[in-house]
N, CA, C and O of each residue as an XYZ file, in Angstrom:
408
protein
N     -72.791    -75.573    -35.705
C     -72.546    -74.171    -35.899
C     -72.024    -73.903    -37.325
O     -72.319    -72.876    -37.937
N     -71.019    -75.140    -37.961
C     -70.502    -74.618    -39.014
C     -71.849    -74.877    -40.166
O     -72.131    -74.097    -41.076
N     -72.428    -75.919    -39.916
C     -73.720    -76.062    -40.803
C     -74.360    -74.773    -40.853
O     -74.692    -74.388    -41.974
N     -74.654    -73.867    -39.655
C     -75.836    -72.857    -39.848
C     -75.008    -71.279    -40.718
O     -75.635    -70.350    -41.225
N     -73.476    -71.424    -40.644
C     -72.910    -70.427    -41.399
C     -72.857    -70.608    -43.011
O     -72.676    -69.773    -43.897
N     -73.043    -71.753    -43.052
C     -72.760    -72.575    -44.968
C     -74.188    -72.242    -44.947
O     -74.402    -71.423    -45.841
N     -75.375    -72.568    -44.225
C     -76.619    -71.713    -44.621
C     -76.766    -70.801    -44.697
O     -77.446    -70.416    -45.648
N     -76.284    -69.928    -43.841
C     -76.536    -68.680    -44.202
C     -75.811    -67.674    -44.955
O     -76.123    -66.496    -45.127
N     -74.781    -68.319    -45.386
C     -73.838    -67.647    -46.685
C     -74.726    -68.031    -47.674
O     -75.065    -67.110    -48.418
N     -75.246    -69.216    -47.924
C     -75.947    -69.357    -49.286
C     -77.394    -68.710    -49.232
O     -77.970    -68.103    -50.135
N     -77.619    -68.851    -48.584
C     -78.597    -67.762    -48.259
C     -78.698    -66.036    -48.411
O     -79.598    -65.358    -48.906
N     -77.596    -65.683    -47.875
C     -77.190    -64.426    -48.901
C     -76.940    -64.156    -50.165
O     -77.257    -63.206    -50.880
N     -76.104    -65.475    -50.417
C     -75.619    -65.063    -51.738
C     -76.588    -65.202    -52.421
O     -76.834    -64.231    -53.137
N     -77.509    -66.355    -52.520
C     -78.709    -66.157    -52.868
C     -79.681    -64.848    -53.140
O     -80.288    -64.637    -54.190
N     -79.692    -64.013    -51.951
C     -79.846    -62.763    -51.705
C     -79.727    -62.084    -52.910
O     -80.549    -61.712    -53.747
N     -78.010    -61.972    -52.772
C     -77.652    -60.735    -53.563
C     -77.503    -61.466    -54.906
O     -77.368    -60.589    -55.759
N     -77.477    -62.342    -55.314
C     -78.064    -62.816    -56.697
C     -79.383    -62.190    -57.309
O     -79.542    -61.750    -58.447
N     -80.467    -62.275    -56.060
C     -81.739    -61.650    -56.684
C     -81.826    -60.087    -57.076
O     -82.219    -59.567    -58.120
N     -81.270    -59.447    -55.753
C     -81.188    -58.104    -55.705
C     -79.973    -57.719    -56.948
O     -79.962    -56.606    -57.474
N     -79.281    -58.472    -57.205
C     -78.239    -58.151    -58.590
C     -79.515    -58.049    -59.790
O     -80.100    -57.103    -60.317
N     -79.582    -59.194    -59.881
C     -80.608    -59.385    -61.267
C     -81.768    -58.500    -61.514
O     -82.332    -58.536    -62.608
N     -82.203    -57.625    -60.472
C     -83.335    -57.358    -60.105
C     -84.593    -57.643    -59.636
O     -85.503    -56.840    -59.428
N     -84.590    -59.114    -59.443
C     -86.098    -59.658    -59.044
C     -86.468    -59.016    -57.715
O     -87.676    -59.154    -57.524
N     -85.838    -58.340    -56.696
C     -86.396    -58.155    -55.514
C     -87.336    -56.646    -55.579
O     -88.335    -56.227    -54.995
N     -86.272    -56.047    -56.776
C     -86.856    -54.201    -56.971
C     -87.873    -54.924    -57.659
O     -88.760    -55.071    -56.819
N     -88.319    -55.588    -58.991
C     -89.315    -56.145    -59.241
C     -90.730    -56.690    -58.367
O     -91.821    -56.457    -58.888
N     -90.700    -57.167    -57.493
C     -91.293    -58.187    -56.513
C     -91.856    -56.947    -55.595
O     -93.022    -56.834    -55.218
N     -90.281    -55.624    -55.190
C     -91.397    -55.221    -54.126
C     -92.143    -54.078    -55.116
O     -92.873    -53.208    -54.643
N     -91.943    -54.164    -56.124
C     -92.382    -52.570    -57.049
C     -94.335    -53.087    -57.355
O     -95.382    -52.442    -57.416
N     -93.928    -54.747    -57.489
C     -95.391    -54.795    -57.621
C     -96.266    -55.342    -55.836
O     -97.412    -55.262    -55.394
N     -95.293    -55.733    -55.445
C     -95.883    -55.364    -54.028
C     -96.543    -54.604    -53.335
O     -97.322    -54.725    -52.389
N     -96.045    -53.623    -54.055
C     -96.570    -51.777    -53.310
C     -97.509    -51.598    -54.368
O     -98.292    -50.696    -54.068
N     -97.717    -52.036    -55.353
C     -98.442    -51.852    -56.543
C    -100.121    -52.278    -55.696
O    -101.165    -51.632    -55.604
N     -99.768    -53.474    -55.259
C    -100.827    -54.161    -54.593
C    -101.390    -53.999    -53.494
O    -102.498    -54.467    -53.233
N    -100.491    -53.116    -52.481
C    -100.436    -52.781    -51.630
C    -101.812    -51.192    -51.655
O    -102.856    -51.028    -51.025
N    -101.124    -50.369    -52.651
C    -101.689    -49.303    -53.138
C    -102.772    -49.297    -54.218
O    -102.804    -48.428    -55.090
N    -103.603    -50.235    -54.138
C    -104.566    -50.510    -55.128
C    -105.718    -50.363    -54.081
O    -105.798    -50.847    -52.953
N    -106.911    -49.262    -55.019
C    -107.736    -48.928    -54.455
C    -108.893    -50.059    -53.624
O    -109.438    -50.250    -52.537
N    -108.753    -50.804    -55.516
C    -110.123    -51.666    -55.134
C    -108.895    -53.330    -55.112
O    -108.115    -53.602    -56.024
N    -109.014    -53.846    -54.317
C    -108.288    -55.099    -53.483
C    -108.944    -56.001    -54.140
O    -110.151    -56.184    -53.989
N    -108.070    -56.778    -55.087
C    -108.526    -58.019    -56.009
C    -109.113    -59.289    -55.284
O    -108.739    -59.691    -54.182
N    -110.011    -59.812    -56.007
C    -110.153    -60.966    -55.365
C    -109.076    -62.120    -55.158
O    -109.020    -62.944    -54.246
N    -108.377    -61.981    -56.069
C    -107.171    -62.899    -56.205
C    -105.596    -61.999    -55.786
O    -105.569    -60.835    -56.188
N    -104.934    -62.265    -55.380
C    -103.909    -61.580    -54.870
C    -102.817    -62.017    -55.885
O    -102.001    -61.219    -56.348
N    -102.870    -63.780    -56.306
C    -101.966    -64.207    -56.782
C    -101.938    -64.072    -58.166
O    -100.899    -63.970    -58.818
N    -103.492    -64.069    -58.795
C    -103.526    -63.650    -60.359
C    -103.101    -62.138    -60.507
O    -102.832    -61.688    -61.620
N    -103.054    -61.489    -59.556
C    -102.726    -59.947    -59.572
C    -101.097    -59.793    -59.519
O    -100.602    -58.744    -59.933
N    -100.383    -60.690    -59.082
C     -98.825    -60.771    -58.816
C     -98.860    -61.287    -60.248
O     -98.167    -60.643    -61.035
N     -99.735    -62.638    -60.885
C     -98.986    -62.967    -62.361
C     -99.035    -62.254    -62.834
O     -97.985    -62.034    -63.438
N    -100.071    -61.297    -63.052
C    -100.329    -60.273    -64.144
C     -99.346    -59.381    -64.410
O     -98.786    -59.152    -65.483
N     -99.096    -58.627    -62.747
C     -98.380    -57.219    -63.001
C     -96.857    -57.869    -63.577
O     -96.247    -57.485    -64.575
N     -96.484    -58.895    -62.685
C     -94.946    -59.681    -63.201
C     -95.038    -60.093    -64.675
O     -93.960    -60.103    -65.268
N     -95.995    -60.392    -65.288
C     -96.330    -61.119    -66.743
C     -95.782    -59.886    -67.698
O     -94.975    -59.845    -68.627
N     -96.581    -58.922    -67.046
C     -97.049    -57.105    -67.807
C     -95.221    -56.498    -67.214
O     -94.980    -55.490    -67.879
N     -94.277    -56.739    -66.462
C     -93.121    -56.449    -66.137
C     -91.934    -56.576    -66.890
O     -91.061    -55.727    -67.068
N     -92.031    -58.239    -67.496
C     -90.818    -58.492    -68.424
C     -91.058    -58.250    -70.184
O     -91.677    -58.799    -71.095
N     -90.555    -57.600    -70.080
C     -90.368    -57.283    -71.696
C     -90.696    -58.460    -72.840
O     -90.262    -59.586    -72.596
N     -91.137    -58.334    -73.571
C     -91.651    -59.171    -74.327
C     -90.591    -59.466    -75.711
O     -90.185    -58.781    -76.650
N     -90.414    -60.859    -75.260
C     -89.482    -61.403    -76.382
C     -89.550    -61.403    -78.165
O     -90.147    -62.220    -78.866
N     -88.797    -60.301    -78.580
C     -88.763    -60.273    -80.152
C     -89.416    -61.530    -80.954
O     -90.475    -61.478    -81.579
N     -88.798    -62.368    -80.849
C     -89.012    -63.893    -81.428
C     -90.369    -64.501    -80.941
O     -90.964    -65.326    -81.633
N     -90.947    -63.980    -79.470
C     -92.031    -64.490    -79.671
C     -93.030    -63.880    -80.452
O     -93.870    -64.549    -81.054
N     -92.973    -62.074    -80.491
C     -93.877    -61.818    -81.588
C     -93.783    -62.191    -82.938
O     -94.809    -62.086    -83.610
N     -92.722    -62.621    -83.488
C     -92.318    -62.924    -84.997
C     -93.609    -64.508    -84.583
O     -94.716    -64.597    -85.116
N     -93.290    -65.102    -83.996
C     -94.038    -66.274    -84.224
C     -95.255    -66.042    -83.920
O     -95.873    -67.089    -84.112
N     -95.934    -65.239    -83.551
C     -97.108    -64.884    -83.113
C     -97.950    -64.315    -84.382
O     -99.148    -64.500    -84.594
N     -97.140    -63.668    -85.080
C     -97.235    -63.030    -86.716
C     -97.906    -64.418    -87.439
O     -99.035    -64.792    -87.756
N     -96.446    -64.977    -87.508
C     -96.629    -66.757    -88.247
C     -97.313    -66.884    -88.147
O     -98.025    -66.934    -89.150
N     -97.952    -67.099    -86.724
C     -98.860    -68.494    -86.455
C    -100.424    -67.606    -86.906
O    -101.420    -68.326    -86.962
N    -100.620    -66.064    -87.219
C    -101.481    -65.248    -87.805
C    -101.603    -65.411    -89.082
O    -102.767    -65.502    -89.472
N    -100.424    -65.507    -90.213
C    -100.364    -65.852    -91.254
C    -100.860    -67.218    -91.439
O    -101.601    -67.774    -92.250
N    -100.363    -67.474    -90.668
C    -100.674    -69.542    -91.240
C    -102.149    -69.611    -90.975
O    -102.819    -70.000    -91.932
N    -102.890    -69.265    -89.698
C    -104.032    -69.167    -89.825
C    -105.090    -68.898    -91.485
O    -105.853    -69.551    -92.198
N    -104.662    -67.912    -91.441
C    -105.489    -67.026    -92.464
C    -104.950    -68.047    -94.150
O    -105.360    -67.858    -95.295
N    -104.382    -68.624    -93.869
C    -103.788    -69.085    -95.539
C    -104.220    -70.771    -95.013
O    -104.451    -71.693    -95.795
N    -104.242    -70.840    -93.859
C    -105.244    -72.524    -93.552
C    -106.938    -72.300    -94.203
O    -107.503    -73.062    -94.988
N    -107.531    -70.951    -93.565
C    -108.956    -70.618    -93.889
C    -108.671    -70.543    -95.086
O    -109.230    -71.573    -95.464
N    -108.173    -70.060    -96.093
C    -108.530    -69.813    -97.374
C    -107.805    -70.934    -98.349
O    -107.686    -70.742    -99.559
N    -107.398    -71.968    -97.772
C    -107.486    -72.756    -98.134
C    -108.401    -74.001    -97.819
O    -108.507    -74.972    -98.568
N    -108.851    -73.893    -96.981
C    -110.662    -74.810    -96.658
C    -111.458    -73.761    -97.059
O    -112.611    -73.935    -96.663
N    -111.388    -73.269    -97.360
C    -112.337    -72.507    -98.275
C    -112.189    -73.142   -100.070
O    -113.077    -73.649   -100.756
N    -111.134    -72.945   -100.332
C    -111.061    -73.310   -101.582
C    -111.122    -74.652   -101.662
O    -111.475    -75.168   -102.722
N    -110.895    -75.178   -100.912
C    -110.820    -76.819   -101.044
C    -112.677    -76.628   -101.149
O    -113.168    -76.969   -102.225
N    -113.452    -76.204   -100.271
C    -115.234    -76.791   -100.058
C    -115.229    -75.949   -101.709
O    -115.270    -76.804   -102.594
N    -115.201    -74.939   -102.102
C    -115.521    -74.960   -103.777
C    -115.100    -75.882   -104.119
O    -115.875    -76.835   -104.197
N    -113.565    -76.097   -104.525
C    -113.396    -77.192   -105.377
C    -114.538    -78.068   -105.475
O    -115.286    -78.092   -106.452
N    -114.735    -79.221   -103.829
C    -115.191    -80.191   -103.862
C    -116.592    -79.909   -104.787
O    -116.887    -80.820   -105.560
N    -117.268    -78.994   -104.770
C    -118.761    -78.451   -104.928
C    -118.283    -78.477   -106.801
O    -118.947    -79.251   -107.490
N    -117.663    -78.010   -107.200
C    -117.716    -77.686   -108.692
C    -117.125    -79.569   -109.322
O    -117.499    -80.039   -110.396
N    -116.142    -80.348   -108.282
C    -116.218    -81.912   -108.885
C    -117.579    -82.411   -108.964
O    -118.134    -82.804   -109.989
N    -118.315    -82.339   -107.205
C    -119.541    -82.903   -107.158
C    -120.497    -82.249   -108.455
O    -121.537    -82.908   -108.464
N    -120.525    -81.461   -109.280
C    -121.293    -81.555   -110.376
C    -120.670    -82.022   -111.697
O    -121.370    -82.066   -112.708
N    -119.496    -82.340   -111.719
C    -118.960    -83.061   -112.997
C    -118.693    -84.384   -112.824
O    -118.118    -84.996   -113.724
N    -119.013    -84.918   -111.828
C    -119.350    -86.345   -111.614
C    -120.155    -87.107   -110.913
O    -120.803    -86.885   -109.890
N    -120.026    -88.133   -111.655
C    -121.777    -88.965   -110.984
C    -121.668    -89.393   -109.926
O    -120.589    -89.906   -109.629
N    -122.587    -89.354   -109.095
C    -122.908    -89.851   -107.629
C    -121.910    -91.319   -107.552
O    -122.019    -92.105   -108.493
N    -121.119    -91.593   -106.613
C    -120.622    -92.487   -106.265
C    -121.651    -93.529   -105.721
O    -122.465    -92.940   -105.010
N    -121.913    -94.919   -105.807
C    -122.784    -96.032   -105.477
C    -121.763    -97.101   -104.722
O    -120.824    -97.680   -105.268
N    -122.143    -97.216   -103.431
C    -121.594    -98.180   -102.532
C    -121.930    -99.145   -102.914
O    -122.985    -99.357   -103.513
N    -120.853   -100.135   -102.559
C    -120.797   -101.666   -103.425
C    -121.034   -102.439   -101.667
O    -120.442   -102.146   -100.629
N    -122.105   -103.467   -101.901
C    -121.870   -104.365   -100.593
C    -120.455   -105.312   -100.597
O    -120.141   -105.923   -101.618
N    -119.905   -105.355    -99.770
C    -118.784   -106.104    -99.592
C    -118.879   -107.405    -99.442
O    -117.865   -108.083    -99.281
């Protein structure tokens, strides 16, 4: 008996941990979301990641790195770019390289 009360206290508190934080108003907001959707997804569960994905606010710091990793792109291309000229304007100021048998 005393086992099933230590469960079920943590079990509440558990509870009201979620309902504090908000995950439960979350959970049922897209519940009813799903619930009230005309056309009924094929996937139920990619439809819970989505709306929950599309729910939490999107972290400052990850767009700053998202920028970066846009910048770095674009300055990688234009630098293989400049590198294939380079190579093209050496390959005419010097003579064909000749493999030596070993």
């Amino acid at each position: 008996m005393a086992h099933y009360k230590a469960a079920n206290s943590n079990r509440e508190q558990f509870r009201r941990d979620l309902e504090k934080s908000g995950v439960l108003d979350t959970l049922m907001k897209v519940l009813v979301a799903l619930y009230e959707e005309p056309e009924k997804p094929t996937s139920a569960l990619d439809f819970l990641k989505h709306h929950l994905g599309a729910a939490t606010p999107e972290n400052p710091e990850i767009e700053l790195l998202r920028l970066e990793l846009a910048e770095m792109k674009e300055k990688y291309e234009a630098a293989v770019k400049e590198n294939k000229k380079l190579k093209s304007k050496l390959a005419r100021y010097e003579p064909p390289q000749e493999k030596r048998a070993e």
